[in-house]
N, C-alpha and C positions, 0 to 999 in steps of 0.2 A: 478284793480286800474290803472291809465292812466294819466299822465304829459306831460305838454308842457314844454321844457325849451331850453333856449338861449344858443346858446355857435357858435363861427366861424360868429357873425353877420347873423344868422340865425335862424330859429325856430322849435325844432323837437316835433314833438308827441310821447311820447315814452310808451312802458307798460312793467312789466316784461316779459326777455326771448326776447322782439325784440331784431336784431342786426342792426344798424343802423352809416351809413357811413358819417360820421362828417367831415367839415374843420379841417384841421391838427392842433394836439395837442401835447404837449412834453409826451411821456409816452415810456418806451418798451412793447415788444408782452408779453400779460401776466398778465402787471400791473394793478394796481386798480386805476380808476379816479372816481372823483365826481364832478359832476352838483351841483351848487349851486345859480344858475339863474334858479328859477324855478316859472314859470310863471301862474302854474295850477294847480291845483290836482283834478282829476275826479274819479268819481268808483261808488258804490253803492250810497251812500251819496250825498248831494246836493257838487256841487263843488264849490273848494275854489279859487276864483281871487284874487291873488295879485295886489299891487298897489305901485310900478311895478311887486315885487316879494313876494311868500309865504315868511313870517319868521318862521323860521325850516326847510324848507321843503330840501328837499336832494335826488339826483338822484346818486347812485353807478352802476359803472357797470365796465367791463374790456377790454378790449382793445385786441383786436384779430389777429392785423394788421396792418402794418403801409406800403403802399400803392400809385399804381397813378392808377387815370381812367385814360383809353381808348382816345389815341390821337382826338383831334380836330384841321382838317387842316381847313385854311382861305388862300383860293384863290385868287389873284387880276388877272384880266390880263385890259392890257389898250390897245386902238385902235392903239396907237402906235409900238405895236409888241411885248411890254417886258412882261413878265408875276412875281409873286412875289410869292410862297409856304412859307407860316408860320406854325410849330406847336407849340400845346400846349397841355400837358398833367400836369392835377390839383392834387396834394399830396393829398392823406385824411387817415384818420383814420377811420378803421371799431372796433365799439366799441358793446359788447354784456350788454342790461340792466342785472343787478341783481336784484339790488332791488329800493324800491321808498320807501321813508319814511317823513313823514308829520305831 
């Protein structure tokens, strides 16, 4: 069985057992979060669309890690001589599914 569901203003595919690296969520290493934007449910069965969301539907899983990707530098240089180095590195949350329930 396999769910789409919303969460960070984005869209994950998720099934049980993926570990899957989400926009940052309040949780410690450890804890138990639920998806309740859940926009799909696939598996054996014909699946079910929500309109926007399944009602019932429930994604748990735990939270493995609270985290930053990998620096992304943004270079300027201008003909005038000066040049400008930006970083940014983005928080996320690596979360392991448990379970899907629908």
């Amino acid at each position: 069985m396999y769910a789409v569901i919303r969460t960070g203003g984005k869209q994950y595919r998720v099934a049980e057992g993926d570990v899957v690296r989400i926009e940052k969520i309040a949780g410690d290493i450890g804890a138990e979060v639920s998806f309740t934007e859940v926009l799909l449910l696939g598996g054996s069965e014909s699946p079910k669309v929500g309109q926007p969301t399944v009602a019932g539907a429930k994604v748990v899983g735990k939270v493995l890690a609270q985290d930053k990707h990998r620096r992304v530098l943004h270079f300027r240089k201008e003909k005038e001589g000066w040049t400008r180095r930006r970083g940014h590195r983005q928080p996320y949350t690596e979360v392991k599914v448990t379970s899907i329930s629908g």
